[in-house]
C-alpha positions as CSV (number, residue, x, y, z in Angstrom):
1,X,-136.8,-169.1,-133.9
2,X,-137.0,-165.6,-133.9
3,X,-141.0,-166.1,-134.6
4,X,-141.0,-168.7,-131.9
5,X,-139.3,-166.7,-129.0
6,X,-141.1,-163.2,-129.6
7,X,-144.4,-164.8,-130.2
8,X,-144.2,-166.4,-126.8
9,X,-142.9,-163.1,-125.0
10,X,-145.7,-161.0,-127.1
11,X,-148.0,-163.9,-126.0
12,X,-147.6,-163.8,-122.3
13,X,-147.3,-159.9,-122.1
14,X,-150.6,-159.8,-123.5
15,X,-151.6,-162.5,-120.7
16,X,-150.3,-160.4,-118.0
17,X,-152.4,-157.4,-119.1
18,X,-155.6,-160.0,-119.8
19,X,-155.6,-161.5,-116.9
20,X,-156.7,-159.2,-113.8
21,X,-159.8,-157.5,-116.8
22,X,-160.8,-161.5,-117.2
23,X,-160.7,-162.2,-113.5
24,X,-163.0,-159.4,-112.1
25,X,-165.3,-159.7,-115.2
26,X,-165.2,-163.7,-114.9
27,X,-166.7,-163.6,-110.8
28,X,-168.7,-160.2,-110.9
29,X,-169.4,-159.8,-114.2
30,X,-168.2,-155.7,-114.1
31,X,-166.3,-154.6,-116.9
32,X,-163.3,-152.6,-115.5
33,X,-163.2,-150.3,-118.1
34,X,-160.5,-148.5,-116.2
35,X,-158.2,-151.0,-116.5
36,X,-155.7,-150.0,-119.2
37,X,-155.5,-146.6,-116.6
38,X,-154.3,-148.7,-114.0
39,X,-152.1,-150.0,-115.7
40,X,-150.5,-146.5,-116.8
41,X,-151.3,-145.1,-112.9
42,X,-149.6,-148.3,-111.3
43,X,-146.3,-147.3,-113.4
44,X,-146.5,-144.0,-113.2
45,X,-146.8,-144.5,-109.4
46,X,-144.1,-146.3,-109.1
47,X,-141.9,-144.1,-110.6
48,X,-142.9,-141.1,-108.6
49,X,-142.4,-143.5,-105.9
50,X,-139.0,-144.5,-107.1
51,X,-137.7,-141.0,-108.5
52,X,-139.1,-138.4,-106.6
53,X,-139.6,-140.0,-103.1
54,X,-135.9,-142.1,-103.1
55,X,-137.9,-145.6,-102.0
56,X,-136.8,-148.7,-103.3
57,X,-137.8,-150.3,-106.4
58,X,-139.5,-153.6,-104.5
59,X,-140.8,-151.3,-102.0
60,X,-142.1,-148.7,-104.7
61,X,-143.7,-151.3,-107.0
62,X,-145.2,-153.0,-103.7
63,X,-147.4,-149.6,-102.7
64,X,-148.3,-149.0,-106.3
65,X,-149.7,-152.5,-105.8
66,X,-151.3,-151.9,-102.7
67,X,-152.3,-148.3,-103.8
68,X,-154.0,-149.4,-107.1
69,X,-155.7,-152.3,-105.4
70,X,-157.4,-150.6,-102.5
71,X,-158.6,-147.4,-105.5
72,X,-160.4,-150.8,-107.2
73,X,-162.0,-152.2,-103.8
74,X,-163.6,-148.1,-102.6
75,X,-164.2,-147.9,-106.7
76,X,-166.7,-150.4,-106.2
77,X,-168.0,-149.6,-103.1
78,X,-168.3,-146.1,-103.8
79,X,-169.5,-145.8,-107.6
80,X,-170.6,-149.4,-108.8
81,X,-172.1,-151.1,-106.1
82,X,-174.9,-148.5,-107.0
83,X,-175.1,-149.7,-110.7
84,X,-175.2,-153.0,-110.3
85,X,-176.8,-154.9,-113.0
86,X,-176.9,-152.1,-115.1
87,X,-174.3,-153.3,-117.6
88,X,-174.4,-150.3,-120.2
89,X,-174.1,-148.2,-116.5
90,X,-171.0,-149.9,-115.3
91,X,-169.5,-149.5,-119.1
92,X,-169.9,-145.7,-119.1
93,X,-168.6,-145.2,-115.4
94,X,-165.7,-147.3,-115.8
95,X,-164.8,-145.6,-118.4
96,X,-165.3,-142.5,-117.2
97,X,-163.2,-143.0,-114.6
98,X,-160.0,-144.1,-117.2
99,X,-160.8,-141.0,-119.4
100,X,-160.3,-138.5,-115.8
101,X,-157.1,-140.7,-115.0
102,X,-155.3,-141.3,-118.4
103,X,-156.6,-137.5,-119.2
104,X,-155.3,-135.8,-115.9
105,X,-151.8,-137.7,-116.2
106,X,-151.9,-136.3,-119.7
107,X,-152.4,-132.8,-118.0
108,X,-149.6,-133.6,-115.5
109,X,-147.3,-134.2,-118.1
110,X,-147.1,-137.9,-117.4
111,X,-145.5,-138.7,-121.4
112,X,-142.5,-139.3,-123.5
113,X,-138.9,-141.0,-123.1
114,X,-138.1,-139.4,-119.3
115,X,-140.6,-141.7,-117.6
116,X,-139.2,-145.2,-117.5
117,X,-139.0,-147.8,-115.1
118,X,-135.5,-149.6,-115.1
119,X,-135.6,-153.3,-115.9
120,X,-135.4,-155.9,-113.4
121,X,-132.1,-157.0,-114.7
122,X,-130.1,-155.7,-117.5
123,X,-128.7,-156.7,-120.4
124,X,-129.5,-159.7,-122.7
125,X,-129.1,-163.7,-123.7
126,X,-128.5,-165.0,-127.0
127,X,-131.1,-167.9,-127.3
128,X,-130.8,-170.3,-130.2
129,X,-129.4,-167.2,-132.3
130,X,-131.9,-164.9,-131.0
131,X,-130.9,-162.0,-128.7
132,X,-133.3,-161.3,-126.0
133,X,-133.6,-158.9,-123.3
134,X,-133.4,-160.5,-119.7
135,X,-136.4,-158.4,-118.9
136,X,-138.5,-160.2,-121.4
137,X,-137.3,-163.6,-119.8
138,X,-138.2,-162.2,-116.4
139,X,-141.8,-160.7,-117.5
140,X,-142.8,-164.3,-119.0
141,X,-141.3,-166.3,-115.9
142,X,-143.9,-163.5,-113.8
143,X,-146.8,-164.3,-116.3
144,X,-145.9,-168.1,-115.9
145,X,-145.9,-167.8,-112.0
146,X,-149.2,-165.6,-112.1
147,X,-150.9,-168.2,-113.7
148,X,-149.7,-170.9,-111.4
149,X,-150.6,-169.0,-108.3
150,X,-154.0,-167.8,-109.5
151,X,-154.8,-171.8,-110.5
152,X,-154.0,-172.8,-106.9
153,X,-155.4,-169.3,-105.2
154,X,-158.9,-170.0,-107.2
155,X,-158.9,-173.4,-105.9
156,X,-156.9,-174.0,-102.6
157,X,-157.9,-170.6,-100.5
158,X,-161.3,-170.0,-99.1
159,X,-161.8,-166.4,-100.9
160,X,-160.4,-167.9,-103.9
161,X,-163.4,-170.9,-104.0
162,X,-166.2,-168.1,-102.8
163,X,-164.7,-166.5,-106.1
164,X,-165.4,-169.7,-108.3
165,X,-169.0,-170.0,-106.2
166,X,-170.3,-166.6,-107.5
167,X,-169.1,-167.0,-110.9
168,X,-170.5,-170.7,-111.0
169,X,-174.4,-169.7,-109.3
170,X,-174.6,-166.5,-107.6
171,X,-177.8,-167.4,-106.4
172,X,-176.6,-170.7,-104.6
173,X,-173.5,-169.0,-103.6
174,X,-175.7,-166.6,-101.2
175,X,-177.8,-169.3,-99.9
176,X,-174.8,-170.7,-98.2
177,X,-173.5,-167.3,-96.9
178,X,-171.3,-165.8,-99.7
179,X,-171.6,-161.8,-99.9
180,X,-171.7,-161.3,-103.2
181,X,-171.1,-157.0,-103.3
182,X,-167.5,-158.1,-101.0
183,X,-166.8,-161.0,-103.5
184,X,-167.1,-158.3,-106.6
185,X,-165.2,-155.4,-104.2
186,X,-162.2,-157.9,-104.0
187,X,-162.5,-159.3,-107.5
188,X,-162.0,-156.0,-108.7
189,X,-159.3,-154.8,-106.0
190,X,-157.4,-157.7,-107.6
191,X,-158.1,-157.3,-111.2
192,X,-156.7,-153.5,-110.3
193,X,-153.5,-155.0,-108.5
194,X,-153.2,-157.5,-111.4
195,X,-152.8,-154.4,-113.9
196,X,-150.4,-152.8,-112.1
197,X,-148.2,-156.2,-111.6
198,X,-148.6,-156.4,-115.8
199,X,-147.6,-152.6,-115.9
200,X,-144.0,-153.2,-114.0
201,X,-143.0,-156.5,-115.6
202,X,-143.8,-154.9,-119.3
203,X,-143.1,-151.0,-118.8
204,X,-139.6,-151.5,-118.1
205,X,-139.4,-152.6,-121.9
206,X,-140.5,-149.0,-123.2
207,X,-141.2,-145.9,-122.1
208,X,-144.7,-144.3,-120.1
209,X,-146.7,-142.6,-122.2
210,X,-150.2,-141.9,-121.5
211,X,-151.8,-143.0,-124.7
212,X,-150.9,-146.5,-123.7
213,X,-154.1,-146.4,-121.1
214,X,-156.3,-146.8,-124.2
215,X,-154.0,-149.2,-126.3
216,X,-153.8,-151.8,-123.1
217,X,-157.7,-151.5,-122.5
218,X,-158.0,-152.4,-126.2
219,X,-155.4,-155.7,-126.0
220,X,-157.4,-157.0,-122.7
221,X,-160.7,-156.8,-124.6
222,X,-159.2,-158.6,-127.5
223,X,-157.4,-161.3,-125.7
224,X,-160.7,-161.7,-123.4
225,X,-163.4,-161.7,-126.7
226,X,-161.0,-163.9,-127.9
227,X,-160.7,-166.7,-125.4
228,X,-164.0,-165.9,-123.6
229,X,-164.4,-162.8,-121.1
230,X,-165.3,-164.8,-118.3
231,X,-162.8,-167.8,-118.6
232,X,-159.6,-167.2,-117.5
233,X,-157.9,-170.3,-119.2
234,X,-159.6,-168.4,-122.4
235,X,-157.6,-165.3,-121.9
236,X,-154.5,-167.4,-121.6
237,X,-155.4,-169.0,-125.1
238,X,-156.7,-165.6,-126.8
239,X,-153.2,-164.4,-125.6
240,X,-151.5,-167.2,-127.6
241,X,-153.9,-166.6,-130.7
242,X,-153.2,-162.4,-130.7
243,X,-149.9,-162.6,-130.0
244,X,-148.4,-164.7,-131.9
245,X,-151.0,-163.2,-135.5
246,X,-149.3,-159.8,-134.6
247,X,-145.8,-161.0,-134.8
248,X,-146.7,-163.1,-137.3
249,X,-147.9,-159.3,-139.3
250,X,-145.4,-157.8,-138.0
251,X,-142.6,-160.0,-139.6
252,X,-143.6,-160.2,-142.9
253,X,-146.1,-157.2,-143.5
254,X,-145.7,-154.1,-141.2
255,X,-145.8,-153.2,-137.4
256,X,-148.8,-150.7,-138.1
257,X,-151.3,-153.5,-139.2
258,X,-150.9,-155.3,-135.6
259,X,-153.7,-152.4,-134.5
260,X,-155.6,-154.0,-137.5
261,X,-155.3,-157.6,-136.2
262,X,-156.4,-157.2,-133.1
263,X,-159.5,-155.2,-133.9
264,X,-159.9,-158.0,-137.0
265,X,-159.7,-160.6,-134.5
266,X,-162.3,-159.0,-132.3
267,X,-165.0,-158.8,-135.3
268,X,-164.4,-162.2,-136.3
269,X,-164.9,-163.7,-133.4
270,X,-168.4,-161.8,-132.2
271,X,-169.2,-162.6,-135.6
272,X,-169.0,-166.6,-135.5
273,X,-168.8,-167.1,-131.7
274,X,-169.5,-164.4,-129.6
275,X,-169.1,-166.1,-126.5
276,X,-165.3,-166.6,-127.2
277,X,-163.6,-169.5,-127.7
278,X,-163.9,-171.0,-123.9
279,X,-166.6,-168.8,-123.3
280,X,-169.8,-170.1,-121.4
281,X,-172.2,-167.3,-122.1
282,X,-175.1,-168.4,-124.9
283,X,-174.8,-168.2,-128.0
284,X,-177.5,-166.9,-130.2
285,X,-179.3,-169.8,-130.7
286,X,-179.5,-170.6,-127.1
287,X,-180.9,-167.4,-126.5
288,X,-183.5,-167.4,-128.9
């Protein structure tokens, strides 16, 4: 049971920081190489927000939102809309960008057990013998809700079906009017947001330290290689798949070899299907 229940919270944490790198790189096709920084900056914000400036929490983790959001939309207007195209470009200035961030945070001081974000709600639940925090219960009913609104967003709302048109034909999708550099400007203003919204359901759990910029770019790359980096529903199964392999370590081996997991897990997969497991892109014969 114990297996069961942290497998599942393991699972969707790693969903929730998946799921905004699969989206932008799913419609544009840019990998957001800043996005574990967001993640740290969206928490860190908050906090500055919530400690040094007296706002409310909601209000607090709603600008960090907002703030992180908008730094994705003039990211892309301002440095990637002129390397379009240029994948091994977009790679370097992305994460270029996350070195400055995590790096000046570092600078700032920005580390260790003073910066925390208090949990939603406190305390604990005993489920089927199994203690568990009430801010785990609330981070997977977020991730659950998340992937419900984002199914019916992509599908229901006119930005969210211009979305699936430029990640289904580009070319097609501009014949009937769709701008494709505002499509990729919003894909990544929301993959930005998305971080942040994983950083305050999960940071509450631990503490802020900067290192964890680099450790949440390495989980979304896993989970996304996994399941398939363009494919949503892929990052929700690569979740599954990581998660529960590094509690599964974890149990009955040791906490350290969860790093070696997920790094096995990304060489297997490139090895035999580099496309993922829901992945659309070609695989080697298909290319050839």
């Amino acid at each position: 049971m114990e297996i069961i229940i942290y497998g599942i919270t393991n699972s969707i944490s790693l969903a929730l920081m998946a799921i905004g790198f699969s989206l932008t790189f799913g419609i544009s096709g840019l990998p957001n190489f800043a996005h574990g920084a967001f993640y740290l900056l969206g928490g860190i914000l908050t906090w500055i927000f919530l400690n040094q400036l007296g706002i409310p929490y909601l209000m607090a983790a709603l600008l960090s939102i907002l703030a992180i959001g908008a730094f994705g939309f003039f990211l892309y207007w301002g440095l990637m809309l002129r390397l379009r195209g240029l994948a091994i470009n977009e790679v370097i200035a992305t994460l270029a960008v996350a070195i400055v961030i995590i790096e000046v945070l570092r600078w700032m001081g920005f580390s260790g057990y003073s910066y925390v974000l208090p949990p939603f709600i406190r305390g604990s639940v005993n489920i089927g013998g199994v203690w568990v925090d009430i801010q785990r219960i609330v981070m997977v009913g977020i991730g659950a809700a998340l992937i419900v609104v984002l199914y019916f967003f992509t599908r229901r709302t006119k930005i969210g079906l211009s979305f699936r048109a430029i990640a289904q034909n580009e070319r097609t999708a501009i014949a009937v009017g769709i701008d494709p550099d505002w499509t990729a400007a919003l894909s990544l203003a929301m993959g930005s947001a998305l971080a942040v919204v994983a950083g305050l359901a999960i940071l509450p759990l631990g503490a802020i330290d900067t290192e964890m910029g680099y450790d949440i770019l390495l989980y979304a790359l896993a989970v996304g290689i996994i399941g398939g980096l363009e494919s949503l529903p892929g990052a929700l199964l690569g979740s599954f798949i990581l998660g529960f392999s590094q509690i599964l370590v974890a149990t009955f081996l040791r906490a350290q070899w969860q790093t070696v997991v997920t790094l096995a897990a990304i060489v297997i997969i490139l090895a035999i299907k580099p496309s993922g497991l829901l992945g659309k892109y070609k695989e080697l014969e298909e290319r050839v």
